[in-house]
C-alpha positions as CSV (number, residue, x, y, z in Angstrom):
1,X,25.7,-2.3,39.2
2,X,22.4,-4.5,38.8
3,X,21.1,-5.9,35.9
4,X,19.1,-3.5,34.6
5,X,21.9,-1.4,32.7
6,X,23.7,-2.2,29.8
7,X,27.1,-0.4,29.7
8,X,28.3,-0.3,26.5
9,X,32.5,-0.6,25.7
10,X,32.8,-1.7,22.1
11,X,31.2,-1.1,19.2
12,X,30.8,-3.0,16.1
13,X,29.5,-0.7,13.1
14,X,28.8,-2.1,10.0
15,X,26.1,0.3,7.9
16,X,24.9,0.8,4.1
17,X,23.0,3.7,4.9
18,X,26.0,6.1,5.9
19,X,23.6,9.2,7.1
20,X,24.9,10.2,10.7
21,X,26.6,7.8,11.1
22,X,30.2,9.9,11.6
23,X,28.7,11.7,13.4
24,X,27.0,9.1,15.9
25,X,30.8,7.3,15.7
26,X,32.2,10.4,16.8
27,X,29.8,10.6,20.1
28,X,30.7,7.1,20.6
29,X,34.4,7.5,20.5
30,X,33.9,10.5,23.2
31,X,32.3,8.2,24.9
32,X,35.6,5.7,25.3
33,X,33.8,3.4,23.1
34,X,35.8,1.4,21.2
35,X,34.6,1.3,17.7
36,X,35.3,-1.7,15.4
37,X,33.7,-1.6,11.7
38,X,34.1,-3.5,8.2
39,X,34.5,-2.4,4.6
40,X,33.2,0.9,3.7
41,X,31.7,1.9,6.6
42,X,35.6,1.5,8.1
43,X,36.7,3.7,5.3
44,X,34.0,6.4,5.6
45,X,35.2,6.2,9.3
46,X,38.6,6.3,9.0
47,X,38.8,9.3,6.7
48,X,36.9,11.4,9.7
49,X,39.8,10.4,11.9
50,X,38.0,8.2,13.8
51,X,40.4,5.3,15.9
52,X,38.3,2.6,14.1
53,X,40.1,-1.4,14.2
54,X,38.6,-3.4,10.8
55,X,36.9,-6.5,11.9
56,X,39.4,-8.5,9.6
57,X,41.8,-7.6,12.7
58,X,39.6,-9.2,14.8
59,X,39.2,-12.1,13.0
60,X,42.4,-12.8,11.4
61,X,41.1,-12.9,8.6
62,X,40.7,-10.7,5.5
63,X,37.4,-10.0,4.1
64,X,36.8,-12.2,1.0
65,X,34.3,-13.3,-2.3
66,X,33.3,-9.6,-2.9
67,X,32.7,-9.2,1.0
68,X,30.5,-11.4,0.9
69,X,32.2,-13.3,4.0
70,X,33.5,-10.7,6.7
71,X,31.9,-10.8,10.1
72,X,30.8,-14.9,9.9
73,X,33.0,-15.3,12.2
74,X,33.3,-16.7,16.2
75,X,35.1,-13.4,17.1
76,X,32.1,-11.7,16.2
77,X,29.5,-13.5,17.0
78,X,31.2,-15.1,20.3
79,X,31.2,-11.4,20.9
80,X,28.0,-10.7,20.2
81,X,26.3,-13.9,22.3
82,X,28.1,-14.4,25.1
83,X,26.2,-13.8,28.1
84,X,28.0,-11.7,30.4
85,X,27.0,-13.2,33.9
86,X,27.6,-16.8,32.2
87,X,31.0,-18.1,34.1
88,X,31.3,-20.3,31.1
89,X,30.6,-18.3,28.4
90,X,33.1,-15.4,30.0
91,X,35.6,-18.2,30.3
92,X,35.4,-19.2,26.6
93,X,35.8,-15.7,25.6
94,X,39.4,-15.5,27.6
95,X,40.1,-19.0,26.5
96,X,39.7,-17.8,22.6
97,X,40.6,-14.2,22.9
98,X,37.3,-12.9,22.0
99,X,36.2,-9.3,22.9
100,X,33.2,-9.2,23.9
101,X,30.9,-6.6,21.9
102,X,28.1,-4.2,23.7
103,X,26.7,-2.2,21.4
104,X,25.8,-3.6,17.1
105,X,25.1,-0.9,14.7
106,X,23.6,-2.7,11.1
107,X,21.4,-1.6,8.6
108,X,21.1,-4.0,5.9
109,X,22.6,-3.9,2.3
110,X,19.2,-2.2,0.0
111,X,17.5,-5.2,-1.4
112,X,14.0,-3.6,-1.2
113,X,15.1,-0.6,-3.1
114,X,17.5,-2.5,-5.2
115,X,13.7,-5.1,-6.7
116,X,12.1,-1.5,-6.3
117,X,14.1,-0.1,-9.3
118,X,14.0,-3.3,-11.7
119,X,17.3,-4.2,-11.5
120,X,19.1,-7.1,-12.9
121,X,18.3,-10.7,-11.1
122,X,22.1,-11.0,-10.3
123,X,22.3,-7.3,-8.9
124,X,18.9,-8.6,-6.9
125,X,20.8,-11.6,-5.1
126,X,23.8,-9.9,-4.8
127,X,22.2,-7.2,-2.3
128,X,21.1,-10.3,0.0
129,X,22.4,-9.3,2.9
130,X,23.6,-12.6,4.8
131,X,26.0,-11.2,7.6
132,X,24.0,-8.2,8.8
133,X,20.9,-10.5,9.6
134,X,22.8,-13.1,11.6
135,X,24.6,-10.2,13.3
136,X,21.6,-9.0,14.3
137,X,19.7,-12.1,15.6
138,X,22.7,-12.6,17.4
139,X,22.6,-9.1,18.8
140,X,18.7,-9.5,19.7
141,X,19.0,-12.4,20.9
142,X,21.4,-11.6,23.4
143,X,19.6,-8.0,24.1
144,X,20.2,-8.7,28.2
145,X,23.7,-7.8,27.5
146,X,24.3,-6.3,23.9
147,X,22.4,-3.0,22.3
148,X,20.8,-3.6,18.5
149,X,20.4,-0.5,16.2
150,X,19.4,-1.2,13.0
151,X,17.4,2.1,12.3
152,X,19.4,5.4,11.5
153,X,16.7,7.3,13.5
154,X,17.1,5.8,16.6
155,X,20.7,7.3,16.6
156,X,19.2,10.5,18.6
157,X,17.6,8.7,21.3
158,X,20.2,6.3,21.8
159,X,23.2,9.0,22.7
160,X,20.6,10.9,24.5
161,X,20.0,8.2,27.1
162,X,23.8,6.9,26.9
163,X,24.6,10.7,28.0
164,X,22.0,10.6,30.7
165,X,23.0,7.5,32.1
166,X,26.8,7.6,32.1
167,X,27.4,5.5,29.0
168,X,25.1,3.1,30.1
169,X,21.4,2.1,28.3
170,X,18.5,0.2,30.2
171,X,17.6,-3.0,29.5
172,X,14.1,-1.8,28.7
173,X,15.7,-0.1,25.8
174,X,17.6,-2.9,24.8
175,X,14.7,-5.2,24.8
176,X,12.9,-2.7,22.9
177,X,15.6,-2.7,20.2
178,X,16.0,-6.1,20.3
179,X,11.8,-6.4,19.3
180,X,12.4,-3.9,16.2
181,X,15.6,-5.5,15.0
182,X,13.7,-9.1,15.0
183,X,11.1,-7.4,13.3
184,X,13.2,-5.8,10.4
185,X,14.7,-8.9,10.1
186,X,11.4,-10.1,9.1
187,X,10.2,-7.7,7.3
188,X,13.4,-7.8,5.1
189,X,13.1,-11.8,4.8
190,X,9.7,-11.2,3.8
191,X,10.6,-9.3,0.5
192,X,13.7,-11.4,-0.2
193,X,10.6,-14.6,-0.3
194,X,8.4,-13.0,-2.1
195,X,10.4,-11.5,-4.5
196,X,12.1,-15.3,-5.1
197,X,8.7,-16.4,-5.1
198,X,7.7,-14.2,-7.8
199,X,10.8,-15.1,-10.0
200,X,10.4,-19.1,-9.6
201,X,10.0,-20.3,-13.1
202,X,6.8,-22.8,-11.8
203,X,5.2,-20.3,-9.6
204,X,2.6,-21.7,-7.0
205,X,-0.2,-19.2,-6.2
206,X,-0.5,-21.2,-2.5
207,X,3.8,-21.7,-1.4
208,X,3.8,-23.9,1.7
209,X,5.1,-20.6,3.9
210,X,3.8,-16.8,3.1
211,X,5.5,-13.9,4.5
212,X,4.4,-10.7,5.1
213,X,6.7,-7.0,6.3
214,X,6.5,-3.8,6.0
215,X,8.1,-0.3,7.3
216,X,5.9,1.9,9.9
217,X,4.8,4.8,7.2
218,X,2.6,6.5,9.8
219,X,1.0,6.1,13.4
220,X,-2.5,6.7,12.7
221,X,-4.4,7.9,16.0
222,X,-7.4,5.6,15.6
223,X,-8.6,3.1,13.0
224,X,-12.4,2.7,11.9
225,X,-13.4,3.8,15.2
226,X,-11.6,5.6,18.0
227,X,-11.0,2.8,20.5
228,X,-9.3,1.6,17.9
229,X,-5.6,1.8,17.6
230,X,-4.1,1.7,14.0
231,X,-0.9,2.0,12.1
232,X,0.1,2.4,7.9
233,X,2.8,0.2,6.9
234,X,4.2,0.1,3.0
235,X,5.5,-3.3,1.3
236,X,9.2,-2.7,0.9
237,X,10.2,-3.1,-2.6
238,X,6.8,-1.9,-3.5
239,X,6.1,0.6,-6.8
240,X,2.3,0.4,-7.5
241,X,1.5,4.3,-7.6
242,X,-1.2,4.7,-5.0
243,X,-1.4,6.0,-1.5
244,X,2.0,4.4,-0.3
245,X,3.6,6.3,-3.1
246,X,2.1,9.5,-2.7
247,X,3.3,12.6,-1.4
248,X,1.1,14.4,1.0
249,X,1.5,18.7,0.3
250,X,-1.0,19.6,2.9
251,X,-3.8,19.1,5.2
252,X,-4.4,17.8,8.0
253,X,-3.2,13.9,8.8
254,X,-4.5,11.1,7.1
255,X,-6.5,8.9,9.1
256,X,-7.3,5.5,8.7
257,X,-10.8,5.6,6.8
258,X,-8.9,8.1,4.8
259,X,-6.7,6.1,3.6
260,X,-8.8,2.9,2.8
261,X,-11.2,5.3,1.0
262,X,-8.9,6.8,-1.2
263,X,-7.1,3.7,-1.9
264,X,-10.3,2.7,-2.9
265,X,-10.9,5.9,-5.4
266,X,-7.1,6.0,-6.8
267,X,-7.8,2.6,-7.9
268,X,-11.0,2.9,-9.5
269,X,-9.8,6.2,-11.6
270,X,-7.2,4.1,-12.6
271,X,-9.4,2.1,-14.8
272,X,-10.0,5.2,-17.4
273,X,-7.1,5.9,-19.6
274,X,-5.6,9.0,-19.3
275,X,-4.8,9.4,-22.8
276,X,-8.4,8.5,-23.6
277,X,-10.1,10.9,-21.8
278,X,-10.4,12.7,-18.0
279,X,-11.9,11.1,-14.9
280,X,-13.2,12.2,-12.1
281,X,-13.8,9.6,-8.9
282,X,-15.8,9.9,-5.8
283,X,-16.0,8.2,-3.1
284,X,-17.3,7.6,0.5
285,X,-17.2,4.7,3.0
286,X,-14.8,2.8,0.3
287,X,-17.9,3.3,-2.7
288,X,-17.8,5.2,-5.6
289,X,-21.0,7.5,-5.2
290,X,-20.1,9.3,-8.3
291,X,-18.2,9.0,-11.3
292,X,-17.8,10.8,-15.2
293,X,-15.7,11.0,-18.0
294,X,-15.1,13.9,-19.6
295,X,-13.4,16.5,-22.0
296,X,-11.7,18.2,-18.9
297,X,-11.5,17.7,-15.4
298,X,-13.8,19.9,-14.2
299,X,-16.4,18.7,-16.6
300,X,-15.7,15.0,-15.1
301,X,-15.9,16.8,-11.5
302,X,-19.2,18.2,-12.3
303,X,-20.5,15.4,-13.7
304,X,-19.3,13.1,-11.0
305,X,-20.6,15.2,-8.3
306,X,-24.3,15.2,-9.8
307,X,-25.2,11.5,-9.6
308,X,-25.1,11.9,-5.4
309,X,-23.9,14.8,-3.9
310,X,-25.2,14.6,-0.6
311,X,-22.5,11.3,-0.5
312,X,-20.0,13.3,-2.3
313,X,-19.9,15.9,0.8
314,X,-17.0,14.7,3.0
315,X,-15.5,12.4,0.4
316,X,-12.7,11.6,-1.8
317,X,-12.3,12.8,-5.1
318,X,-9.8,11.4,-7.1
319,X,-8.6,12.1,-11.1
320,X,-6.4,10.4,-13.7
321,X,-4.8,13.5,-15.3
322,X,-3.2,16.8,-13.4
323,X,-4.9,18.2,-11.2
324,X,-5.7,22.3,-13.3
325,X,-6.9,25.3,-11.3
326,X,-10.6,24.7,-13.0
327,X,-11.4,21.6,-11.3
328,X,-9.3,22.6,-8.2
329,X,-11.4,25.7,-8.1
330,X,-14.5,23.5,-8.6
331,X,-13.8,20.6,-6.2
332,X,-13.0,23.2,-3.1
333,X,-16.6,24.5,-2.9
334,X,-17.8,21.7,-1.2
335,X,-15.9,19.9,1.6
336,X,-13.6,17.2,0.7
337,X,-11.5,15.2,2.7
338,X,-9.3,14.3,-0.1
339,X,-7.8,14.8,-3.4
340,X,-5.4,12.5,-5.2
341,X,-4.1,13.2,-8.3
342,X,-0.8,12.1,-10.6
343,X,0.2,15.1,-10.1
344,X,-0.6,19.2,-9.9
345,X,0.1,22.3,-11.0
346,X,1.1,24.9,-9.1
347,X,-1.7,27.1,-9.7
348,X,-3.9,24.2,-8.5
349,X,-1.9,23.8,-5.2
350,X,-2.3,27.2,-4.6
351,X,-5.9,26.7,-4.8
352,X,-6.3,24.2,-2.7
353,X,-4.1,25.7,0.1
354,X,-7.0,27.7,0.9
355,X,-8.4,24.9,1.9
356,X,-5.6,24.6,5.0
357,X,-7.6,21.2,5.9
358,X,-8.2,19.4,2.9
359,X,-5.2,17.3,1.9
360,X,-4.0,17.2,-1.5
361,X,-1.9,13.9,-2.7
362,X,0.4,13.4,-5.6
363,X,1.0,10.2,-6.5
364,X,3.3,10.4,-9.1
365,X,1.6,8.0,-11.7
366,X,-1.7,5.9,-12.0
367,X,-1.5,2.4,-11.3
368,X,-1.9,-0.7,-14.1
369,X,-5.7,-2.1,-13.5
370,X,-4.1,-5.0,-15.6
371,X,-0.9,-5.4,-13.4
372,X,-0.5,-8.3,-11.0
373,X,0.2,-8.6,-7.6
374,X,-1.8,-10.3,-4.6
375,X,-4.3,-8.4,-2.1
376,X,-4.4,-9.8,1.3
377,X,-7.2,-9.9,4.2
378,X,-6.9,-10.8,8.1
379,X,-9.1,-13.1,9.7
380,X,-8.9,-14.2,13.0
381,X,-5.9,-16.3,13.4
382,X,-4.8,-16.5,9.6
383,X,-5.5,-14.2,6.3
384,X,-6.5,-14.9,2.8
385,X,-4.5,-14.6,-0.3
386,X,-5.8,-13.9,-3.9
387,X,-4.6,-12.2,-7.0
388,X,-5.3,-8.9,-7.5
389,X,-8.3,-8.5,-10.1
390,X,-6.5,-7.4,-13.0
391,X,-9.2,-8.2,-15.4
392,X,-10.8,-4.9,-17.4
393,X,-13.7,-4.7,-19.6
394,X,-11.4,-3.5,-22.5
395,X,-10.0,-6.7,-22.8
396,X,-13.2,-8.6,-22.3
397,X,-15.1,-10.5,-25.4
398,X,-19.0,-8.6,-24.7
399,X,-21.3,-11.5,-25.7
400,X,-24.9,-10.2,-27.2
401,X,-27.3,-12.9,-25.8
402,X,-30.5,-10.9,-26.2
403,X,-32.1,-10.4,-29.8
404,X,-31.5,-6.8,-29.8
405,X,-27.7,-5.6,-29.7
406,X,-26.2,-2.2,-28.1
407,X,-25.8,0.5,-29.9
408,X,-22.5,2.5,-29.9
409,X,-23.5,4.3,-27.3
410,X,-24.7,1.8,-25.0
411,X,-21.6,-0.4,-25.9
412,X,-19.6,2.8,-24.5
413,X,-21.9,3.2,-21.2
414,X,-21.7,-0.9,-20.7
415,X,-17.9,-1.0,-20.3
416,X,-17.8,2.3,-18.7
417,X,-20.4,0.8,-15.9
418,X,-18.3,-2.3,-16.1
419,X,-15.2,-0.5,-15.3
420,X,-17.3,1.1,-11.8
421,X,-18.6,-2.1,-11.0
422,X,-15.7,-3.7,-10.5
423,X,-15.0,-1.2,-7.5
424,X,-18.2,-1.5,-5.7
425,X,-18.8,-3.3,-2.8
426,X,-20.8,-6.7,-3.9
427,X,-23.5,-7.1,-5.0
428,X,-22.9,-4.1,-7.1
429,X,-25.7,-2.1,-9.5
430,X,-24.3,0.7,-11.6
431,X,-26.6,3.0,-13.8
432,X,-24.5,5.2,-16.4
433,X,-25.5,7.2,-19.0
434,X,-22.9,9.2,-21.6
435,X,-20.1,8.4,-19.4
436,X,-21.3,9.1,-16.1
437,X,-23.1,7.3,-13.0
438,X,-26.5,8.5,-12.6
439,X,-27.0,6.2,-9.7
440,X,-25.1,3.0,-7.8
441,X,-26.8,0.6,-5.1
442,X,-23.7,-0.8,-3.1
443,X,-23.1,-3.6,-0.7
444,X,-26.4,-5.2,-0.5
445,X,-27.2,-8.7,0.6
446,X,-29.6,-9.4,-2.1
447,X,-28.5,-7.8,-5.9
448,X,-32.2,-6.4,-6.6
449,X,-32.3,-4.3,-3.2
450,X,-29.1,-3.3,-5.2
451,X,-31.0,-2.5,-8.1
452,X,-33.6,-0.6,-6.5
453,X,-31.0,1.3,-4.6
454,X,-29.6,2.4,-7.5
455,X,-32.8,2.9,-9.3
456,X,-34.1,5.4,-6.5
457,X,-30.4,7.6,-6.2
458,X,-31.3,7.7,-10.2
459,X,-34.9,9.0,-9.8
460,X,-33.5,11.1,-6.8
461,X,-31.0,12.9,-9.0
462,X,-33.6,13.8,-11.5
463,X,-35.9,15.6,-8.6
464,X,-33.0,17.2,-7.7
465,X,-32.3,19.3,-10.9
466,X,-36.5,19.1,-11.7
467,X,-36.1,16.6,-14.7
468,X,-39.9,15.1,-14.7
469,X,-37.9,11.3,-15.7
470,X,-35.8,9.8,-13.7
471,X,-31.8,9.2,-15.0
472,X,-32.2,5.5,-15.4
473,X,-34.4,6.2,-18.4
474,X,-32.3,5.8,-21.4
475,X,-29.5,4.4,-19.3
476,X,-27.3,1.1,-19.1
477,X,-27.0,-0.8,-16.0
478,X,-23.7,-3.2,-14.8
479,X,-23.8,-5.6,-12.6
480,X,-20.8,-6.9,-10.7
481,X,-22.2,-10.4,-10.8
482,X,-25.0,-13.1,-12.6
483,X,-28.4,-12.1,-12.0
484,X,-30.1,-15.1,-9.9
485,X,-33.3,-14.4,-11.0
486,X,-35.2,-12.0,-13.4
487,X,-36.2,-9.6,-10.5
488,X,-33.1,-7.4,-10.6
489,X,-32.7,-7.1,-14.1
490,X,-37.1,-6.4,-14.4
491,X,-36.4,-3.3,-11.4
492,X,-33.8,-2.3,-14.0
493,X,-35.9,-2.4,-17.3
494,X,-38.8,-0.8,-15.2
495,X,-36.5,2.4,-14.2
496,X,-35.9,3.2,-17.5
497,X,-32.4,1.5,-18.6
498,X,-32.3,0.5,-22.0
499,X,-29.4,-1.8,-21.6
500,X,-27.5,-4.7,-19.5
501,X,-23.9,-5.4,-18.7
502,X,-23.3,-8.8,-16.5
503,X,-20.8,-11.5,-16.3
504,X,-23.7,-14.2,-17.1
505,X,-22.9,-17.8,-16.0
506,X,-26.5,-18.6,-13.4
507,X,-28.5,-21.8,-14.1
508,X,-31.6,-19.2,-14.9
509,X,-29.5,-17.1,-17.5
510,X,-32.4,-18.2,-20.0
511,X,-35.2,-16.9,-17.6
512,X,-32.9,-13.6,-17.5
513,X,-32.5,-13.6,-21.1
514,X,-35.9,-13.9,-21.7
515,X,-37.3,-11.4,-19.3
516,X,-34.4,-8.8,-21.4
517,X,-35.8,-9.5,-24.6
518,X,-39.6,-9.0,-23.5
519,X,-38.5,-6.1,-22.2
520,X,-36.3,-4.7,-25.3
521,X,-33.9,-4.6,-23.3
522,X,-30.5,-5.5,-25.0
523,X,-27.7,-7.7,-22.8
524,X,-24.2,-8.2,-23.1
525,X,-22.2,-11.3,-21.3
526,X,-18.5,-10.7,-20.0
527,X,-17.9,-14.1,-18.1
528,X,-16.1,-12.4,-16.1
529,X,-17.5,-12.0,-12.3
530,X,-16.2,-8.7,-10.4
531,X,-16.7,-9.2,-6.5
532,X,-15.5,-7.3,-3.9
533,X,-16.3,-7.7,-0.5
């Protein structure tokens, strides 16, 4: 036979996720495979009535320290590497009386879900695996001679071509293995070093080595743009409620904008307390177009949806309480790509299923603003680091540099704006008035085209429902950054707003000051500067 089939004889199984795998044993054994296994997976095997030998047999020695040494072993990894067409290797393997070993099934003790539900540092370390990963390198490694299955859904395809090919796979298939074992290897290494990095007493924010895995949660069929191929992968271990914790009821499959976009709006609804009041977020192309606080959630939705929307059609709407049959009822009028919600209830769903396209997601919770954690960026050969920004207005000292202060209610619309800011796309201009957006400038490359942007979507709004002033009058106005120069802040004062919110912190903050107080207008410093590019 040439080299371009793998037959497979024995079989060493060694598993922590026990789904199918009797049943996969079982098509093995009818096979003539002979099966070889340790500890519980043995066990589970046995009691089916399996012909199983425990790997201590093939060893000679018993597994020992709480099983935490079992398969480091020669007869098992002699068994594992040799190379079949290797005189020497084949020669060492009679010398020693190794077996040589075709076929490796592993899946790795559960350290992601074990840091995934908070459990005890020493219950942590003890679900290292150390055995199954050099079991499988060894395996991969060797993937001209020995198959590697370390996902339970590959069990199918794997008896399917063994039964098509006489008990033989294809090389192809083995190298193809051998690529996804390596690369759950990784992945699995990956949460082991972060999590250790995150419980090091002196924790570096730049370690020498970064690692990055993650699990395939969805082939996407294009990214920004169709010649674009793209994928979703979650963090293992990971818990931030969000789009990687969500459950999708209906609608069609999320695509790649999708997902960014509604990342984007779960985690700016996420700023508003639930307990405090309801929010409504909208959002297209990653911006917030419109966004309110309010008594309910339709009266957030409402709101929301009157500061722009013309954006709003096609968007993402996402809310920090239940989703209720009044705003589902509401937010299905219009077309909507998404909803995303802590949860629903069933009248709600019901709602929405009329709607066979528009997909509804339950998250299952709202995610801390003020919770750590790192974001991370690609650039070409390399990618940046950086703490998540976990800093919220609430927690911010307001500084009155003007000689007029806010008034309640502008002290209310400041950290509102504040809390929208910090969600769009630099240089950022927010206008809100009684907790809602009544116009955003987005993205700009200089912040007064920002605050003219803004300005205009305000003035547009009030066209739009034949209110002779524009919005801006009598509103408050955030910006995600210092004003350089007076300019922005003078578009702002001559649209209407009546008061400032900025982090402060330019060399002509006394030019800026100045320009407030001839205006009247009041100003508030955070010292705390809210990119996001």
């Amino acid at each position: 036979m040439s080299h371009d089939q793998v037959r497979l004889t024995r079989a060493l199984l060694s598993v922590s996720d026990k789904a199918g795998l009797v049943d996969f044993a079982r098509a093995l054994d009818a096979r003539g495979i002979a099966l070889v296994s340790t500890g519980g997976t043995h066990r589970e095997l046995k009691a089916a009535g399996l012909p199983v030998t425990e790997v201590a047999d093939l060893t000679g020695y018993p597994e020992m320290m709480d099983g935490r040494v079992k398969t480091l072993h020669p007869a098992v990894h002699g068994g594992l590497l040799a190379v079949r067409q290797n005189p020497e290797h084949q020669a060492a393997l009679a010398a020693h009386g190794i077996g040589a070993i075709d076929l490796l099934v592993v899946n790795l003790y559960p350290f992601e879900a074990t840091i995934a539900r908070d459990a005890s540092y020493d219950d942590c370390v003890e679900n290292i695996d150390v055995g199954g990963p050099a079991m499988i390198r060894a395996a991969a490694k060797n993937h001209a001679d020995v198959a590697v299955v370390v996902d339970v859904s590959d069990y199918g395809a794997i008896l399917d071509e063994l039964a098509a090919g006489g008990g033989t796979l294809s090389v192809a298939t083995c190298r193809r293995l051998a690529g996804k074992a390596f690369a759950r290897t990784a992945a699995y290494d990956a949460a082991i070093a972060n999590w250790m990095a995150a419980q090091a007493e002196a924790q570096t924010s730049a370690p020498a080595f970064r690692a990055l895995g993650g699990q395939l949660a969805q082939t996407l069929r294009y990214g920004e743009n169709p010649h674009q191929t793209a994928a979703f992968y979650r963090t293992p271990g990971a818990t931030r409620p969000g789009i990687a914790t969500a459950r999708q009821l209906q609608g069609k499959e999320l695509s790649y904008n999708n997902l960014n976009d509604t990342d984007a709006a779960y985690e700016c609804v996420a700023e508003f307390d639930p307990a405090r009041s309801a929010a409504v977020v909208i959002v297209k192309h990653a911006n917030p177009c419109g966004v309110a606080e309010g008594a309910t959630l339709l009266d957030a939705y409402e709101r929301a949806l009157a500061c722009d929307p013309t954006s709003a059609f096609g968007g993402i709407v996402a809310l920090n309480r239940t989703l209720d049959a009044e705003a589902a009822a509401k937010i299905v009028e219009i077309f909507t790509e998404v909803i995303i919600a802590p949860d629903a209830t069933p009248e709600a769903i019901a709602l929405v299923a009329a709607k066979k396209n528009l997909r509804l997601l339950l998250a299952g919770g709202l995610p801390d603003p003020r919770a750590g954690g790192e974001t991370v960026k690609t650039l070409s050969g390399g990618f940046l680091v950086q703490g998540r920004d976990a800093a919220t207005v609430d927690d911010m000292t307001l500084t009155v540099v003007t000689k007029r202060a806010p008034t309640e209610q502008e002290y209310a619309d400041l950290r509102f704006a504040y809390r929208i800011a910090k969600h769009v796309k630099s240089n950022a201009i927010v206008y809100a008035r009684n907790g809602a957006t009544v116009g955003i400038g987005a993205g700009q490359m200089s912040r007064v085209d920002s605050s003219r942007i803004a300005a205009w979507k305000a003035a547009e709004g009030a066209a739009r429902i034949g209110v002779p002033e524009s919005l801006a009058k009598g509103a408050v106005v955030a910006s995600d950054a210092f004003f350089p120069f007076a300019d922005g802040l003078l578009a702002a004062a001559e649209a209407g707003a009546t008061a400032v919110i900025q982090p402060g912190g330019s060399m002509r903050d006394a030019d800026v000051i100045a320009a407030a107080d001839a205006a009247g207008l009041a100003m508030v410093f955070t010292g705390h500067r809210h990119f996001r590019h």
